[in-house]
N, CA, C and O of each residue as an XYZ file, in Angstrom:
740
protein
N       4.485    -26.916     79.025
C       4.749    -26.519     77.669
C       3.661    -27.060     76.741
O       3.378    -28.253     76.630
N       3.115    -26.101     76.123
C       1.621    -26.430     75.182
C       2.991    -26.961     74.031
O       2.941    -28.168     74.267
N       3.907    -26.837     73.186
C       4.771    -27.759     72.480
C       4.296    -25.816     71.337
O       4.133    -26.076     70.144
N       4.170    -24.665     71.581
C       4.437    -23.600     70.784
C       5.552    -22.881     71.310
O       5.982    -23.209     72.415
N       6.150    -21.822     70.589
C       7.563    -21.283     70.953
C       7.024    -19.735     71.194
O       6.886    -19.003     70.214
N       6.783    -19.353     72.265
C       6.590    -18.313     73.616
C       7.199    -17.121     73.084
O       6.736    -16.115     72.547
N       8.981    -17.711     73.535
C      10.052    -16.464     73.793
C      10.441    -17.017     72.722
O      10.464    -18.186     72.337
N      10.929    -15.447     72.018
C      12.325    -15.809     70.986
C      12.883    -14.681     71.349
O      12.195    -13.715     71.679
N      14.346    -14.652     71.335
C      15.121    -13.857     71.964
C      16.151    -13.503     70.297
O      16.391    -14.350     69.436
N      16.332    -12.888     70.285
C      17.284    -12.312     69.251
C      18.713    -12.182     69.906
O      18.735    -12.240     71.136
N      19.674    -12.045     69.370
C      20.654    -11.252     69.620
C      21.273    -10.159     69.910
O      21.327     -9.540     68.848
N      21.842     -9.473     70.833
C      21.996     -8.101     71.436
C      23.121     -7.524     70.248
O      23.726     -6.542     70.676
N      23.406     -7.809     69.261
C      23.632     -7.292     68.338
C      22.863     -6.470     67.661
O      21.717     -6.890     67.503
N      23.132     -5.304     67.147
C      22.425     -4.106     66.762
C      22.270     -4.536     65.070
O      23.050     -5.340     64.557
N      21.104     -3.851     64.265
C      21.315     -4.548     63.252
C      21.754     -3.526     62.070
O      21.150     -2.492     61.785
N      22.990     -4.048     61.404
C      23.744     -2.846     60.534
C      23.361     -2.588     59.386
O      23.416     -3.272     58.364
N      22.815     -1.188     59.635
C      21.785     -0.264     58.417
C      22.426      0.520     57.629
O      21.872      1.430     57.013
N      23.956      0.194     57.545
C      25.129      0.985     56.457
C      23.846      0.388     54.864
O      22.858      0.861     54.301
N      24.762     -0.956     54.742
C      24.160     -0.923     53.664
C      22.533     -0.477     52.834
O      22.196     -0.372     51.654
N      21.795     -0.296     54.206
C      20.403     -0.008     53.367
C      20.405      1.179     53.490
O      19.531      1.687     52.787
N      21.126      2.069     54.202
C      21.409      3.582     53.992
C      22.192      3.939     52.481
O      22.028      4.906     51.736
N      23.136      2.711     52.348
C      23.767      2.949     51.075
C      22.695      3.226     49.884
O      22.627      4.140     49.062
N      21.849      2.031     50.122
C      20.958      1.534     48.825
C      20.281      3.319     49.046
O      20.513      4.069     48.098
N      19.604      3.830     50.083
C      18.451      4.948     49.940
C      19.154      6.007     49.627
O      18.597      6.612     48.711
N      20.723      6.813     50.182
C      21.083      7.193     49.937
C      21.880      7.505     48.169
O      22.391      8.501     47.656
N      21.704      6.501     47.830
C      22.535      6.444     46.320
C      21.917      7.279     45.523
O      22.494      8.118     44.830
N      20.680      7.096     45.575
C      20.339      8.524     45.040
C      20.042      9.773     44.739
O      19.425     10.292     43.808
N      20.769     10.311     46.003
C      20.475     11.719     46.720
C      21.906     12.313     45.896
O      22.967     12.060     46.467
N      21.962     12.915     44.878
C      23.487     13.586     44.418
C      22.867     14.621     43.519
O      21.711     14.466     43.125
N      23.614     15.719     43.162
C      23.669     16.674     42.767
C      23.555     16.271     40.579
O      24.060     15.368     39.912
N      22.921     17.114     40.298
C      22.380     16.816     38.944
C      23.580     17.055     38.112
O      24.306     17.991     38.447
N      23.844     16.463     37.246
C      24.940     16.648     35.861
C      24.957     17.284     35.152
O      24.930     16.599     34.129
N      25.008     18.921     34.721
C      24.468     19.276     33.462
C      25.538     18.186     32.061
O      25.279     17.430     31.125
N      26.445     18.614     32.563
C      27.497     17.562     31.438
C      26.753     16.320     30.955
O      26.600     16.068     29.760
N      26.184     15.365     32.201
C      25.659     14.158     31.654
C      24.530     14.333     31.129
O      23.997     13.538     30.354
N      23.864     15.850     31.666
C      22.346     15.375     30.881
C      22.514     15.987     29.517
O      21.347     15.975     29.128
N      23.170     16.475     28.616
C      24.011     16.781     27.783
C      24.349     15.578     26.922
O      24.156     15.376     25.723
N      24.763     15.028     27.623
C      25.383     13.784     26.714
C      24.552     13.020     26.217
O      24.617     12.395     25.159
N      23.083     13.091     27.617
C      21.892     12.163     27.196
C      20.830     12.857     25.997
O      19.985     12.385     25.237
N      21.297     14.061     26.238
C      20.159     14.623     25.305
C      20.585     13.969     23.428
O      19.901     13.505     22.516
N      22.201     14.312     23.629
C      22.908     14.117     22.559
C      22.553     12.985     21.788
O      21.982     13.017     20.698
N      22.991     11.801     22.526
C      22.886     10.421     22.509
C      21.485     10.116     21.798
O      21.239      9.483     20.771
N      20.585     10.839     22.776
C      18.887     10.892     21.625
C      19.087     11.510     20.749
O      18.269     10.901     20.058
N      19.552     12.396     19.939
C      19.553     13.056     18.597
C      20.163     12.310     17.959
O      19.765     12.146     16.806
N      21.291     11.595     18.385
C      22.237     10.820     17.211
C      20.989      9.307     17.714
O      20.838      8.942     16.548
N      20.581      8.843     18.087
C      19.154      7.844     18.367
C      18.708      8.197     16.870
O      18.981      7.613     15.821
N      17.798      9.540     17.148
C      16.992      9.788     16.123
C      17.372     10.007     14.970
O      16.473     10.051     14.131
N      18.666     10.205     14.535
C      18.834     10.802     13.543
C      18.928      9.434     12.590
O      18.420      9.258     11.483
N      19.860      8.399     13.495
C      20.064      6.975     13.086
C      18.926      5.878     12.644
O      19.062      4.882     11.933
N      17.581      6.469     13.403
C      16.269      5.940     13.257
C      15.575      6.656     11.423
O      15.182      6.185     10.355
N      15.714      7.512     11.823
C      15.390      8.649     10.349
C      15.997      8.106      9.226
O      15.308      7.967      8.215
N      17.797      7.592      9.218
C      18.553      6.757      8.156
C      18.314      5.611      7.776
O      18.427      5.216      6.615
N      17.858      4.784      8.993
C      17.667      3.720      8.775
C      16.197      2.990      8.491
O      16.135      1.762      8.435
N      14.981      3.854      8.310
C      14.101      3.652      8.425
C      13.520      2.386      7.650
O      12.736      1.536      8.071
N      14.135      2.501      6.373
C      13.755      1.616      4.996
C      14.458      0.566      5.009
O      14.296     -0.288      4.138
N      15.415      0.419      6.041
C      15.955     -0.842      6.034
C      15.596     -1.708      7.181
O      15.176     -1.320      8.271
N      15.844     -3.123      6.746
C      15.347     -4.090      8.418
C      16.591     -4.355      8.881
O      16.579     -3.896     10.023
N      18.061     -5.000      8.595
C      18.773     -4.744      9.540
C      19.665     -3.798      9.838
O      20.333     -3.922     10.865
N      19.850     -2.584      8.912
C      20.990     -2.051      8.850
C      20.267     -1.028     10.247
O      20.466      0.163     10.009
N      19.960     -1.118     10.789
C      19.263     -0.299     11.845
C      19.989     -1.229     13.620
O      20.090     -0.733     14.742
N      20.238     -2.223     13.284
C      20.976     -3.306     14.774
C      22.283     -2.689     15.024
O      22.593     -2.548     16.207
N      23.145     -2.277     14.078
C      24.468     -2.297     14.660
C      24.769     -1.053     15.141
O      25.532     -1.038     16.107
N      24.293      0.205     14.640
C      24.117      1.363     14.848
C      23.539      1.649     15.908
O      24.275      2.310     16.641
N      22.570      1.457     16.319
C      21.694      1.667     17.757
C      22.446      0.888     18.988
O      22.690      1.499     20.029
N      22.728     -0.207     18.855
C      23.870     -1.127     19.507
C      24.681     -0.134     20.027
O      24.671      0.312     21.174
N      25.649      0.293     18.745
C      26.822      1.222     19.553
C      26.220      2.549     19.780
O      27.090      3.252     19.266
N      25.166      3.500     20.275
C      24.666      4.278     20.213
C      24.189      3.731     22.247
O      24.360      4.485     23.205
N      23.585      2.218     22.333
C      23.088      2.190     23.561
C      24.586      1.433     24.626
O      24.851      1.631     25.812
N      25.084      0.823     23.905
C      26.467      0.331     24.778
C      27.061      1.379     24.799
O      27.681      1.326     25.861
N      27.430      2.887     24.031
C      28.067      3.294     24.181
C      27.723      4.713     25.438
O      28.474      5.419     26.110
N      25.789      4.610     25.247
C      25.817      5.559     26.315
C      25.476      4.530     28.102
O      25.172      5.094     29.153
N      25.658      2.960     27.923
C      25.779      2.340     29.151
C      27.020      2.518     29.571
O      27.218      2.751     30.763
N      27.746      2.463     28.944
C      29.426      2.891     28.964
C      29.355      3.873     29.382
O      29.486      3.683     30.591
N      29.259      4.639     29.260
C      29.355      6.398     29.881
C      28.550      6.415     30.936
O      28.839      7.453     31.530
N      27.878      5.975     31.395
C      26.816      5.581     33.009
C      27.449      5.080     34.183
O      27.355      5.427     35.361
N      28.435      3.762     33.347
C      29.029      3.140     34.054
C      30.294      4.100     34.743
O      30.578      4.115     35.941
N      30.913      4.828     33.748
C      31.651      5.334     34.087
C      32.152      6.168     34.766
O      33.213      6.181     35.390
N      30.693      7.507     34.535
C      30.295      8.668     35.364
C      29.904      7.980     36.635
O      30.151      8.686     37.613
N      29.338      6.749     36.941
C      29.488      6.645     38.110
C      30.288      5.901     38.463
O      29.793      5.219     39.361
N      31.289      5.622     38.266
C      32.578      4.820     39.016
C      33.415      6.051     39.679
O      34.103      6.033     40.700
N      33.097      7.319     38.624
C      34.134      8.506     38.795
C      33.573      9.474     39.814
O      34.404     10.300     40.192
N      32.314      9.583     40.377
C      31.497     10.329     41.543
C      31.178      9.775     42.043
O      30.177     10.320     42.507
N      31.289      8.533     42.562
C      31.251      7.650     44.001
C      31.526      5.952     44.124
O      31.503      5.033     43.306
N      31.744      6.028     45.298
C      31.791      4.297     45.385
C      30.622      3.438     44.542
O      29.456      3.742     44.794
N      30.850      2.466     43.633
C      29.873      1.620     42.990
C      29.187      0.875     43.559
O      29.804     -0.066     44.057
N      27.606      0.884     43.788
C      27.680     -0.186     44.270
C      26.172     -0.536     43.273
O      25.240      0.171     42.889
N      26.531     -2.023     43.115
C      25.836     -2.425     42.300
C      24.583     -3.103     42.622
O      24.140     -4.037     41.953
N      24.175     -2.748     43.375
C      22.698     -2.709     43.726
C      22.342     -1.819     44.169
O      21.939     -1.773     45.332
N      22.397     -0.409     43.040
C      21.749      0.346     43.430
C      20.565      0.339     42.265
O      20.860     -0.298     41.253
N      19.752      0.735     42.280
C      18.142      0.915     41.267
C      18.744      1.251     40.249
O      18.325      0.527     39.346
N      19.766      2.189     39.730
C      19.903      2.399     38.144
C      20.826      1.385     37.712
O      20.846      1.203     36.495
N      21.918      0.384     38.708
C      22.319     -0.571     38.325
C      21.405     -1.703     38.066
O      21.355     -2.365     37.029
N      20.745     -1.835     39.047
C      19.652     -2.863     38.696
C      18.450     -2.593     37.179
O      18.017     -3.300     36.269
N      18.375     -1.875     37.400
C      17.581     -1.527     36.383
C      18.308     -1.756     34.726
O      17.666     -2.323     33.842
N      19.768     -1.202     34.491
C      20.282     -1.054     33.346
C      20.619     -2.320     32.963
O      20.832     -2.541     31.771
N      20.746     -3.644     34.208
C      20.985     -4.757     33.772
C      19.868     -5.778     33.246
O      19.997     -6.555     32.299
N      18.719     -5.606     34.082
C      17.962     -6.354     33.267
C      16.892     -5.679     32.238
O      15.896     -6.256     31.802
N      17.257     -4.455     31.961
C      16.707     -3.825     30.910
C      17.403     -4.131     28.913
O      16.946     -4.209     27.773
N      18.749     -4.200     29.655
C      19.348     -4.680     29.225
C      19.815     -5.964     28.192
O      20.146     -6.107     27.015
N      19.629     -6.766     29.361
C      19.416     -8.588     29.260
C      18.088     -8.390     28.622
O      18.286     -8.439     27.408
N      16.502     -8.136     28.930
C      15.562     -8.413     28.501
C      15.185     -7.803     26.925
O      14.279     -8.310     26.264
N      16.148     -6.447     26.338
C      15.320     -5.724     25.152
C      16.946     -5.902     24.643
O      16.947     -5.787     23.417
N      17.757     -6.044     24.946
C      18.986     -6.094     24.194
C      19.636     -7.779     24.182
O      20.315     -8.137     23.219
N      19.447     -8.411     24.948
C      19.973    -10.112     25.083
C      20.205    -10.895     23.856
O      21.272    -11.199     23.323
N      18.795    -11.203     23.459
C      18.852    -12.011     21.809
C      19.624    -11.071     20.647
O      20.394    -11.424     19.754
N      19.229    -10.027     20.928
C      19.354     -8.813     20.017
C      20.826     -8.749     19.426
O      20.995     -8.789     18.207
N      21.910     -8.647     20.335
C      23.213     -8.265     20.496
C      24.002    -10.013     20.064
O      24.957    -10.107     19.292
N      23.406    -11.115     20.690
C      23.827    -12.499     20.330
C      23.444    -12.268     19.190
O      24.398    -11.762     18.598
N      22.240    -12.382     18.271
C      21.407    -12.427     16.739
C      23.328    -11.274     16.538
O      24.393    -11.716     16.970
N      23.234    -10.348     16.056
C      23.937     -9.683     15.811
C      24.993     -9.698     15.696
O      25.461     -9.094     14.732
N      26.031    -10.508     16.771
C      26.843    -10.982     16.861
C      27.350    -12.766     15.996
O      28.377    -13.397     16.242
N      26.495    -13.072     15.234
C      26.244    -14.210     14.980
C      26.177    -15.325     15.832
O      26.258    -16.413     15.262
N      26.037    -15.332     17.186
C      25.790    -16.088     18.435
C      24.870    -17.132     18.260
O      25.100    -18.316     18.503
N      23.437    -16.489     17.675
C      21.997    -17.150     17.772
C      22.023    -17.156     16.346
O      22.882    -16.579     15.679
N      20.912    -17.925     15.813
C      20.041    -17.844     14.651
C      19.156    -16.840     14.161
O      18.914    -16.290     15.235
N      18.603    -16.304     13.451
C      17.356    -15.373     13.485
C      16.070    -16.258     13.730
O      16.049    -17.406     13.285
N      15.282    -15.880     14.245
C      14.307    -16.140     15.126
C      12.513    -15.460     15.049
O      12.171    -14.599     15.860
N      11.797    -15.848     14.275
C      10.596    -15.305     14.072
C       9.715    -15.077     15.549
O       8.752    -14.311     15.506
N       9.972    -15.576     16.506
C       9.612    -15.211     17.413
C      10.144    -13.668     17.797
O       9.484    -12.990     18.584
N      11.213    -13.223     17.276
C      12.053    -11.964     18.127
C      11.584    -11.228     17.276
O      10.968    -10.236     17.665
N      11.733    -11.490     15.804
C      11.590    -10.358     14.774
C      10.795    -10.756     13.533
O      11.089    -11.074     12.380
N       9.378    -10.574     14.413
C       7.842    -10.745     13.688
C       7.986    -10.169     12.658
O       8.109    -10.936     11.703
N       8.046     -8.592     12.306
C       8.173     -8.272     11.160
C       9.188     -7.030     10.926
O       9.223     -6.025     11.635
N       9.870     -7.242      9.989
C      11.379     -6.661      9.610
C      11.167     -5.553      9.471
O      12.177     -4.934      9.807
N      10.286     -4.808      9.107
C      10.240     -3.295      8.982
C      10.328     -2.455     10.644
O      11.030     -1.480     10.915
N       9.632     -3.003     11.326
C       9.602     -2.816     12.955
C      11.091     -2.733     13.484
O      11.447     -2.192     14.531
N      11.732     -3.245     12.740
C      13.521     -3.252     13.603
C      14.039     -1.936     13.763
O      14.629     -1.606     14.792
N      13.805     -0.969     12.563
C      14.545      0.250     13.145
C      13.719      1.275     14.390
O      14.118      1.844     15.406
N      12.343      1.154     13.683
C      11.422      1.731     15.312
C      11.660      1.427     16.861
O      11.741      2.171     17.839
N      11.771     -0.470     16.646
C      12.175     -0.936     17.672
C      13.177     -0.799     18.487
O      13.062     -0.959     19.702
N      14.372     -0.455     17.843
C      15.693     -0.300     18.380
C      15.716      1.623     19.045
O      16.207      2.094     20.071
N      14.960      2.272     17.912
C      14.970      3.598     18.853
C      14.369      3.636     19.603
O      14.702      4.501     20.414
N      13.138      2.865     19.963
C      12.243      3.149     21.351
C      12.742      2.167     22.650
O      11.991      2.187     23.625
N      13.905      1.346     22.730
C      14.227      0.924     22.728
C      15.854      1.842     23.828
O      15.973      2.127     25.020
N      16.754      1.998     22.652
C      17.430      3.517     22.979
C      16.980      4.580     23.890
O      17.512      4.973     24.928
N      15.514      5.113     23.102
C      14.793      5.778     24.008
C      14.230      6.254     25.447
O      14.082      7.357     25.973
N      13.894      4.427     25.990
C      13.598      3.844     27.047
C      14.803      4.284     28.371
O      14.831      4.985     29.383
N      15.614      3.464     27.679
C      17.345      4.040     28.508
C      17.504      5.159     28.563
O      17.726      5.669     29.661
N      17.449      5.889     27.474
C      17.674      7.268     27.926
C      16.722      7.768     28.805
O      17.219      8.198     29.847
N      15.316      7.865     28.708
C      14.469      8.233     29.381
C      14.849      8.187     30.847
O      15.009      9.208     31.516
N      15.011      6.741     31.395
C      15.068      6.044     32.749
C      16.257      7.057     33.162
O      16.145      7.852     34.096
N      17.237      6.953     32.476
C      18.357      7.588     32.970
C      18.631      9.205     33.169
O      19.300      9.748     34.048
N      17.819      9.874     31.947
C      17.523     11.048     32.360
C      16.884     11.525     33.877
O      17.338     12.272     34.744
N      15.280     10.532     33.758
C      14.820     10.909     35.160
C      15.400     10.353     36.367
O      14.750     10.544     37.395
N      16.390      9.763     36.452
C      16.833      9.372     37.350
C      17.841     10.279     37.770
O      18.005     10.667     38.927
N      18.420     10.556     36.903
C      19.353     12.090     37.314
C      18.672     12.881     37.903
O      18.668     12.933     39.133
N      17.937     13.680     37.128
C      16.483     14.596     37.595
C      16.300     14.425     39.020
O      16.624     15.180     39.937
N      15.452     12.773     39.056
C      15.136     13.090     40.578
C      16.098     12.658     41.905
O      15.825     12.480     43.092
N      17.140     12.592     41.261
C      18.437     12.372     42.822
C      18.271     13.861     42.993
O      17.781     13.964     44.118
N      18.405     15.017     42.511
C      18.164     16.483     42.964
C      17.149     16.151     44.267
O      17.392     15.914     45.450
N      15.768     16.257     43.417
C      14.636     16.636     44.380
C      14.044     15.472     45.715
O      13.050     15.706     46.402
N      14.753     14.464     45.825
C      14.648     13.656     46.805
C      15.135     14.134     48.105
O      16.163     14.795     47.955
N      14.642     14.001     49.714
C      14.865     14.828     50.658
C      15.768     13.942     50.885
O      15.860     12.743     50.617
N      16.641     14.938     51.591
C      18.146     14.172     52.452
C      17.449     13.988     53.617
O      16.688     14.839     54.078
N      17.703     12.749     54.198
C      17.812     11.588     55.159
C      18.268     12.215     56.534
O      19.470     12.380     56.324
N      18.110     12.506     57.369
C      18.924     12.767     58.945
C      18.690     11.944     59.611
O      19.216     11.921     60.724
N      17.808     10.932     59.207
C      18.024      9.495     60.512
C      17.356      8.611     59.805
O      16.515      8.785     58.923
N      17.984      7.223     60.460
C      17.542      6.008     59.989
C      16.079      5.898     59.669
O      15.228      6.181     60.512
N      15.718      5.407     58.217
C      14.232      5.228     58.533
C      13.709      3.764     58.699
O      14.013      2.860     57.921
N      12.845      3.606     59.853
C      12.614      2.481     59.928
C      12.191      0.904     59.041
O      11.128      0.735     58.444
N      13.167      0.007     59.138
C      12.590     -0.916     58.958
C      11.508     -1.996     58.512
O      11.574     -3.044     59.154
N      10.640     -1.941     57.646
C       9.187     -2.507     58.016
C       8.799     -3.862     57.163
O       9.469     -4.074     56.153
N       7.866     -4.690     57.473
C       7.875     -5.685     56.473
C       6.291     -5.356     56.233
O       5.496     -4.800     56.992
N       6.088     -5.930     54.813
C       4.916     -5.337     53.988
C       3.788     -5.913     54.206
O       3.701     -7.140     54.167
N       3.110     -5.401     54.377
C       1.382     -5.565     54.985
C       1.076     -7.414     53.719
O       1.693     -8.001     52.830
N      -0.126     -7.562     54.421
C      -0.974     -9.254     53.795
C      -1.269     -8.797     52.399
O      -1.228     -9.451     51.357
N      -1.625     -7.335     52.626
C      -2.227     -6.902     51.116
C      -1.055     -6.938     49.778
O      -1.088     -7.360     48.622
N      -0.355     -6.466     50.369
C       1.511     -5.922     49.310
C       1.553     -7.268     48.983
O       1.581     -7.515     47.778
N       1.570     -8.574     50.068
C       1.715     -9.499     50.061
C       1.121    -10.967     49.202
O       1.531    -12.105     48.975
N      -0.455     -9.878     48.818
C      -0.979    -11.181     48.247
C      -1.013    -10.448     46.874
O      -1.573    -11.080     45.978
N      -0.546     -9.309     46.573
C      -0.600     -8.686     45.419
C       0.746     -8.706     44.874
O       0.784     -8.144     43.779
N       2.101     -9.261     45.350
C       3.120     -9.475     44.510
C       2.731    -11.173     44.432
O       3.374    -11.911     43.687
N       2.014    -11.500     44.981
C       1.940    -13.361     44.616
C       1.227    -12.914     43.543
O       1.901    -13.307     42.591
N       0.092    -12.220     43.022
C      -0.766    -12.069     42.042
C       0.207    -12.090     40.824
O       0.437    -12.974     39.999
N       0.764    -10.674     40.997
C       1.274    -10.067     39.615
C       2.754    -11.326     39.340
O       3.177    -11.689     38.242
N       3.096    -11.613     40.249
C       3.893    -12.984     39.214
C       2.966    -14.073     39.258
O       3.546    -15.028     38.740
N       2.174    -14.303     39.505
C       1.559    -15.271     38.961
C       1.045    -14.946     37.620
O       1.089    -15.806     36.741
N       0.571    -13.798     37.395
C      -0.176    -12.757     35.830
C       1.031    -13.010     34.768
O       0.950    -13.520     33.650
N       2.353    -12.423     35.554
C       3.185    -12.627     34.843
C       3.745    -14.263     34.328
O       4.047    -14.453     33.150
N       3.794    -14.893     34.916
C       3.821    -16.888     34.415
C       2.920    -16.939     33.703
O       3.215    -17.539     32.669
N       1.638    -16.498     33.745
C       0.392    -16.967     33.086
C       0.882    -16.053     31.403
O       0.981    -16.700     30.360
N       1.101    -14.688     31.449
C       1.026    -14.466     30.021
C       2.676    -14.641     29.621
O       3.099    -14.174     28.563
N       3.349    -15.189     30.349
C       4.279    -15.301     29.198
C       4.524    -17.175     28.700
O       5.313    -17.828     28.017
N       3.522    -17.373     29.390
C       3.065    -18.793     29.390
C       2.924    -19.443     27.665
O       2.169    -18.863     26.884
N       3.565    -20.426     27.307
C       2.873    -20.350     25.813
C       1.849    -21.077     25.640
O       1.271    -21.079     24.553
């Protein structure tokens, strides 16, 4: 024995690809006209609320608020009501820390939770722009995400497995490292 490990033997257990069929599959479903309807909607009453509120700096938070909780609410819902939930799928993941990151301070500030904060809200005229592009964003994501569960090919067999090349590898060490560095103060 040179003192390195030769054989490794695994287990004759098969390895269960439900759940990552779940995750690829989740987005293979038939398009909404109803929901994309609602999303289109949701942007007009966006814009129209952006257009009212333009001249003001906060009266533009509470309005867009219930305008974006109320169309996460309806996401949540439409999909609790056309299939099993599961919450790691990409538009769950996505709506939560899209969420947490452009709505977090936002909704606490608002709520009287936090303080106001010159770091969040550099300059007061920017609040009602901010909050519709903002709105916007969500809708966007969520539109095309409807969109492309249509045109994605259905699956007839497992697809393999793979772990990501040195390159994938030294390029997600990069980009969080880019990322520590600029949000670095």
């Amino acid at each position: 024995m040179n003192g390195y490990i030769t054989d490794i033997s695994y287990s004759a257990e098969p390895l269960d690809r439900s759940k990552l069929n779940e995750f690829i599959n989740d987005s293979l479903r038939r398009v909404s006209l109803v929901y994309l309807a609602v999303l289109l909607l949701a942007g007009v009453v966006s814009c129209g609320i952006y257009l009212a509120t333009d001249g003001t700096m906060y009266g533009a938070i509470w309005p867009n608020q219930i305008v974006y909780y109320l169309v996460l609410g309806f996401h949540i819902l439409y999909r609790i009501s056309k299939s099993r939930v599961n919450i790691l799928s990409p538009d769950m993941l996505f709506l939560v820390f899209y969420t947490m990151f452009h709505l977090g301070y936002v909704t606490l500030f608002s709520l009287n939770l936090v303080p106001q904060s010159n770091y969040i809200f550099h300059y007061d005229e920017s609040i009602p722009r901010s909050m519709f592009v903002i709105n916007l964003g969500l809708l966007g994501f969520m539109f095309g995400y409807e969109i492309m569960g249509a045109r994605a090919p259905v699956l007839d067999e497992q697809p393999p497995i793979t772990i990501p090349g040195k390159a994938w590898e030294a390029m997600g060490i990069f980009f969080m490292a880019l990322s520590m560095v600029m949000h670095s103060d």
